[in-house]
C-alpha positions as CSV (number, residue, x, y, z in Angstrom):
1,X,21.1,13.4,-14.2
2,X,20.4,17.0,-15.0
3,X,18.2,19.5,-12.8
4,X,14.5,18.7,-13.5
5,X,15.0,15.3,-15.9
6,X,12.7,12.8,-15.1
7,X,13.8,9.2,-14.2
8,X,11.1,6.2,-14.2
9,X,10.5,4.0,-10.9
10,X,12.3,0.7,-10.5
11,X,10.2,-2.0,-10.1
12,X,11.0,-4.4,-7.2
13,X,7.5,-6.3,-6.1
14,X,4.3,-5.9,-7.9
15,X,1.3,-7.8,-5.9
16,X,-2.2,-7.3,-6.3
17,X,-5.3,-8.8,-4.2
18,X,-8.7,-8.7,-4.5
19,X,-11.1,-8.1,-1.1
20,X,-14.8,-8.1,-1.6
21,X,-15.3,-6.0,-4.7
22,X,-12.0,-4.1,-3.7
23,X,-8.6,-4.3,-5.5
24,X,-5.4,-3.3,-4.1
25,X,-1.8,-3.1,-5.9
26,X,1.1,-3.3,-3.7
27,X,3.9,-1.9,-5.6
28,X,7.6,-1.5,-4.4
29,X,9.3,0.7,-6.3
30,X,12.5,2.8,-5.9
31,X,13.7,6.2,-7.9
32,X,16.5,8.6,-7.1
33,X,15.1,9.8,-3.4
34,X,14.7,6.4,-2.3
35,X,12.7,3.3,-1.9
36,X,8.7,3.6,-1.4
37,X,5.8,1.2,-1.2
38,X,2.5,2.7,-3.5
39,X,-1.0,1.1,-2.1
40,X,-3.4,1.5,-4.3
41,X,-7.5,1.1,-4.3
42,X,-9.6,0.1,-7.1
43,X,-13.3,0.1,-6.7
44,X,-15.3,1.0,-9.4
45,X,-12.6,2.2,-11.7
46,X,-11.8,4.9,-9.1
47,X,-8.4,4.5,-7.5
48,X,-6.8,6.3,-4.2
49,X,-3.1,6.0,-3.2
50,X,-1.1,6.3,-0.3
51,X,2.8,6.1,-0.5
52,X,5.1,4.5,2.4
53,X,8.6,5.4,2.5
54,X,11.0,2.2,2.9
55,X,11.7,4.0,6.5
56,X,8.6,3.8,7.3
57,X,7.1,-0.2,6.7
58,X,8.1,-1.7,9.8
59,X,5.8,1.3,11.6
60,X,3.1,1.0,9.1
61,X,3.4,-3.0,9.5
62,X,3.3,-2.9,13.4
63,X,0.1,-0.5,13.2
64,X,-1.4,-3.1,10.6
65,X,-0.9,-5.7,13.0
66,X,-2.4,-3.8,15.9
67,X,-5.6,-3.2,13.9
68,X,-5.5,-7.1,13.2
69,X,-5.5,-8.0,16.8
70,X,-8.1,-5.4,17.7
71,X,-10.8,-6.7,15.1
72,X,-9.8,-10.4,16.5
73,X,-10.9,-9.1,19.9
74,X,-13.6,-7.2,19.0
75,X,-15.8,-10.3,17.2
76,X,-14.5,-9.8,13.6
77,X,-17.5,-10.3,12.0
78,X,-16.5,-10.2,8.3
79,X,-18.6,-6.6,8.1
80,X,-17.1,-5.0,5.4
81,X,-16.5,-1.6,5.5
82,X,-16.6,1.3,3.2
């Protein structure tokens, strides 16, 4: 590969849910610098992203939990937010 060519994203997992009137694509990919998960948002035809590095899931995963746990104790009431 030279300096500066472009090289598509491998696909490894596409998965996509949909939450109230929310959607969100959870997209494993991998390029050159390494493997990354890409969350994205859809509401309203406007979309946000946030990119994980591979190093990073289990981190991201454990914090997910944590927030899981703390809305179980808290009354999870079903409230969305926005």
């Amino acid at each position: 590969m030279k300096t500066g060519e472009w090289v598509a994203d491998s696909q490894l997992l596409s998965e996509k849910i949909q939450i109230e009137r929310k959607q969100f694509f959870f997209d494993l990919k991998e390029n050159p610098r390494g493997r990354f998960l890409k969350i994205t948002e859809e509401v309203g035809g406007r979309r946000d992203t946030i990119i994980i590095p591979s190093t990073g899931l289990d981190l991201f995963l454990a914090t997910v939990g944590k927030a899981i746990e703390a809305d179980k104790v808290n009354g999870n009431g079903n409230v969305a937010l926005e």
